[in-house]
C-alpha positions as CSV (number, residue, x, y, z in Angstrom):
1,X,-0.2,-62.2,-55.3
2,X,3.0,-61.1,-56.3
3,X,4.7,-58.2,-54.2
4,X,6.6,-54.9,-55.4
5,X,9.7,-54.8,-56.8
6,X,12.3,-53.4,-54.8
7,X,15.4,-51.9,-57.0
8,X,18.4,-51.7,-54.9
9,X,21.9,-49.5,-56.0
10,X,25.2,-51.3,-55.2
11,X,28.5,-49.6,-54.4
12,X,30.2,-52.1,-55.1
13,X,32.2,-51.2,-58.8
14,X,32.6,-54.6,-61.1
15,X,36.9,-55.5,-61.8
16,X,35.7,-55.5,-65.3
17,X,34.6,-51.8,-65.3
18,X,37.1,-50.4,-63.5
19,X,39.7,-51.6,-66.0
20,X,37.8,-50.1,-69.3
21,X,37.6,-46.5,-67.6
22,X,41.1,-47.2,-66.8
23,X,42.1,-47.6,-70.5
24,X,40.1,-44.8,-71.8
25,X,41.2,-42.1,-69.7
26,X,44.6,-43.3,-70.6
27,X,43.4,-43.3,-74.8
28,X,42.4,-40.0,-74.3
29,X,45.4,-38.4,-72.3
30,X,47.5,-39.8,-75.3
31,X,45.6,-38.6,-78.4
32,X,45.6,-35.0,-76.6
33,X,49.2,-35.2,-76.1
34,X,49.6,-36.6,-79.4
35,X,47.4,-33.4,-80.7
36,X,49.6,-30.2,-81.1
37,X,49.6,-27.1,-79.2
38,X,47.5,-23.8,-80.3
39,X,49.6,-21.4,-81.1
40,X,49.0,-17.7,-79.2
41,X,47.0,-14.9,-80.6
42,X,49.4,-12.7,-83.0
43,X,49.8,-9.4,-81.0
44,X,48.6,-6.5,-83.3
45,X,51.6,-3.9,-83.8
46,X,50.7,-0.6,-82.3
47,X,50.5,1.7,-85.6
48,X,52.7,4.2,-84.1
49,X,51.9,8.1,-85.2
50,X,54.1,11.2,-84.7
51,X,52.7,13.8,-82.5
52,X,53.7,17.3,-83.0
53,X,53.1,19.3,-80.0
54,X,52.1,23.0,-80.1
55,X,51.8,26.4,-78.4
56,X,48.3,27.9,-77.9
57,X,49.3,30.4,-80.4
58,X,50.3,27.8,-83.3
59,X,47.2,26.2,-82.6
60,X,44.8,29.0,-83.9
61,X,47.2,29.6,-86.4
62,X,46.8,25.9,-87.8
63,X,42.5,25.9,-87.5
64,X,42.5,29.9,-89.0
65,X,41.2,30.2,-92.5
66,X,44.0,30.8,-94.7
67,X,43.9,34.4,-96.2
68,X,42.2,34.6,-99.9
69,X,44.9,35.1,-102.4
70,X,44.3,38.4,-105.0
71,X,43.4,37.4,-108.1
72,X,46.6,37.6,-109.9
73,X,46.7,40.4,-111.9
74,X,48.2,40.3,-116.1
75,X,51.1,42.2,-116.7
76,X,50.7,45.4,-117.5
77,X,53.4,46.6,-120.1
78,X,54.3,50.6,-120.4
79,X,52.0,51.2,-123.7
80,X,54.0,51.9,-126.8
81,X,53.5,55.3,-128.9
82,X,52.3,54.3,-132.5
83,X,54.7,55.9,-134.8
84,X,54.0,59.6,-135.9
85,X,51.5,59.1,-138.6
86,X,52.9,61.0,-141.9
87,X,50.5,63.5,-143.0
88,X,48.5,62.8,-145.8
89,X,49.8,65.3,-149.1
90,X,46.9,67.9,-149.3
91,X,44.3,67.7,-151.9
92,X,42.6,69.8,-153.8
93,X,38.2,69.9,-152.4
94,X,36.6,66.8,-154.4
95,X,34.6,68.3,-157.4
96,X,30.9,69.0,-157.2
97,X,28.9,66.5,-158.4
98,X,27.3,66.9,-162.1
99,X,23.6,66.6,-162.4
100,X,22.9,64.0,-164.4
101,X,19.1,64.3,-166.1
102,X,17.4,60.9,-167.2
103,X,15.2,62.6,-170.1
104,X,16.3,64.2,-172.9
105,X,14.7,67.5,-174.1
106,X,16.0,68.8,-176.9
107,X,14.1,66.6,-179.4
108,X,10.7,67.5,-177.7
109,X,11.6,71.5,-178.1
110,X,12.6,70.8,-182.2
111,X,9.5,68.7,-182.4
112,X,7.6,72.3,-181.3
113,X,5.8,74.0,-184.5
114,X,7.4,77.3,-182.8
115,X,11.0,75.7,-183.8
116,X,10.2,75.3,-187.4
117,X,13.1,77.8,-188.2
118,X,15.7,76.4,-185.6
119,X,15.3,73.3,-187.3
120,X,15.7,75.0,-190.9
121,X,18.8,76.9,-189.6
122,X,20.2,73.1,-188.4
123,X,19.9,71.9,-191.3
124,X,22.5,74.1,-192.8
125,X,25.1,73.9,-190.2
126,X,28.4,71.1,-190.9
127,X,28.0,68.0,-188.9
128,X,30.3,68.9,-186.0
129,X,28.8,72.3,-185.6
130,X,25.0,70.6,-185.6
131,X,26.1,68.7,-182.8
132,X,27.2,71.5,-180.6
133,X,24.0,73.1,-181.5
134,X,22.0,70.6,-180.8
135,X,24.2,70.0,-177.1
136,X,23.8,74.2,-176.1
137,X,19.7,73.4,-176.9
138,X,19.9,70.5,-174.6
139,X,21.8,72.2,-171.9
140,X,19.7,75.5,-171.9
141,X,16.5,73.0,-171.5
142,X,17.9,70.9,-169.0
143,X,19.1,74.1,-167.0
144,X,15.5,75.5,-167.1
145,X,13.9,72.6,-165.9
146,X,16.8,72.0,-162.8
147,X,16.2,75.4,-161.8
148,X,13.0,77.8,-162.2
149,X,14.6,80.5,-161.5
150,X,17.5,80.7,-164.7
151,X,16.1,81.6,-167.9
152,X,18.8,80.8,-170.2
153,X,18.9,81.7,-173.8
154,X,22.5,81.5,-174.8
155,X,24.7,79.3,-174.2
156,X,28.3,79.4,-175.7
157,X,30.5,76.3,-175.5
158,X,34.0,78.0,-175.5
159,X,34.1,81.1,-172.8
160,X,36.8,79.8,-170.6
161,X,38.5,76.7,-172.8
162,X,37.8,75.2,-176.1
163,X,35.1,72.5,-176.5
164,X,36.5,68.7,-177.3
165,X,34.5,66.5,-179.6
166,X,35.5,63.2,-179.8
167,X,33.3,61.3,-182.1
168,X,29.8,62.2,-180.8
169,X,30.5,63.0,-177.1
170,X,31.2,67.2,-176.8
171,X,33.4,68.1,-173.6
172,X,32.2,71.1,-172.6
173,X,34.5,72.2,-169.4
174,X,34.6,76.1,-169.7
175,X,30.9,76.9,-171.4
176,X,29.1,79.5,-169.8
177,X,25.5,80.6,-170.2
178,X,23.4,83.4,-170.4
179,X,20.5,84.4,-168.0
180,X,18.2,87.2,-167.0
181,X,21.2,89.7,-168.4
182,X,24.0,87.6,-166.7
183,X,26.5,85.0,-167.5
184,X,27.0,81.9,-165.4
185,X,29.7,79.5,-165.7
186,X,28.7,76.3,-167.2
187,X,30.3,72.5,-167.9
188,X,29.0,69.7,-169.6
189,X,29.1,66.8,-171.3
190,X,27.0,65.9,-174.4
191,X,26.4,62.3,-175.7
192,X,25.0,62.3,-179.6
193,X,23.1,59.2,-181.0
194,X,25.8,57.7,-183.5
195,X,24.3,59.7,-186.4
196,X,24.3,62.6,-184.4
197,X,21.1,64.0,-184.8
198,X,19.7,63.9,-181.1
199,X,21.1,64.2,-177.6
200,X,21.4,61.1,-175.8
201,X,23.0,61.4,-172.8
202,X,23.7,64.5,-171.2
203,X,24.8,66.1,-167.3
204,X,26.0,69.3,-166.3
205,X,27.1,71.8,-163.9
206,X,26.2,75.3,-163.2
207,X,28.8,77.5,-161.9
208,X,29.7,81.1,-160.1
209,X,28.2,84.1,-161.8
210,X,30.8,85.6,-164.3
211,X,31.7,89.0,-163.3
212,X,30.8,91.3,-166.1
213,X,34.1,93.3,-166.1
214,X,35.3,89.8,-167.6
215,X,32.6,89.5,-170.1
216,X,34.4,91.4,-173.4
217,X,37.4,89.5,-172.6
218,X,35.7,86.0,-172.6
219,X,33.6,87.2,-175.8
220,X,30.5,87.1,-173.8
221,X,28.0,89.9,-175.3
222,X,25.9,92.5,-172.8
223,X,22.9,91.5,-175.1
224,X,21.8,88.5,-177.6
């Protein structure tokens, strides 16, 4: 029977070893002076800021609000006077306005059996004198139905100014007519049909009451 094994540690260092350490210390002494040096850590410049130093007083000052400004107002210039306005020349009232009727009458009141003798008495008359007939019919009817209260039953064409008759149309600007026993002042304007045998157009305008102190001068009778 075999007996243990007994391992056994010698001191005792071989030539051989001794020798390799020997060159590899000496290899690596000369690769890390062969290696170069590190270089130091770059110092970092001190960023350098300048530093006012300030009273209590300037303090506040610099963390106080600073005051709203005012809105900034426009310029305001001195207004300037318009020049004087010149004064319009003075004019005479504007002129009533004529009534201007859109039916015709006067044929209707011929066409009347009771104007079988008016229509006789027409029939004698020169042309231009028919037509101013025919225009003081139509302006007496037209009158009565405008206002209830004149009656005419005259009516003459040339108390203040002579009537103008230009082709058929009669210009009637100082007629006057006759109601109730007085005379009012009267202008109109007469259209005839071209063969001036009826009233196509007509307006008028009744006027002031005619004093009767003028009535012999204007050649207006007292009775018809």
């Amino acid at each position: 029977m075999r007996g243990p094994v007994v391992v056994t540690l010698r001191n005792e260092a071989s030539p051989w070893g001794i020798s390799t350490a020997v060159v590899l210390h000496a290899l690596l002494a000369a690769m890390l002076a062969s290696m170069p040096l590190p270089k130091p850590p770059k110092r970092l410049e001190e960023e350098r800021v300048s530093v006012d130093i300030l009273t209590p007083q300037q303090f506040k000052a610099s963390i106080r609000p600073p005051p709203a400004q005012a809105p900034s107002m426009p310029e305001v210039r001195p207004a300037v006077p318009p020049p004087a306005a010149i004064p319009p020349a003075s004019q005479s009232p504007s002129a009533p306005a004529m009534v201007r009727p859109t039916e015709m009458l006067s044929a209707k009141t011929l066409a009347d059996p009771r104007s079988r003798q008016a229509r006789a008495d027409l029939a004698t008359f020169a042309s231009d004198e028919r037509m101013v007939q025919l225009c003081n019919l139509e302006a007496m009817d037209q009158i009565r139905r405008w206002r209830a209260d004149y009656q005419p039953e005259r009516v003459v064409p040339y108390a203040t100014a002579e009537e103008k008759i230009t082709g058929t149309t009669i210009a009637a600007n100082g007629a006057a007519f006759r109601s109730r026993r007085n005379w009012y002042g009267l202008k109109f304007r007469c259209q005839l049909a071209e063969d001036g045998e009826s009233v196509v157009g007509f307006e008028f305008l009744v006027g002031d009451l005619v004093p009767r102190e003028k009535w012999d001068e204007l050649g207006l009778p007292a009775v018809h």
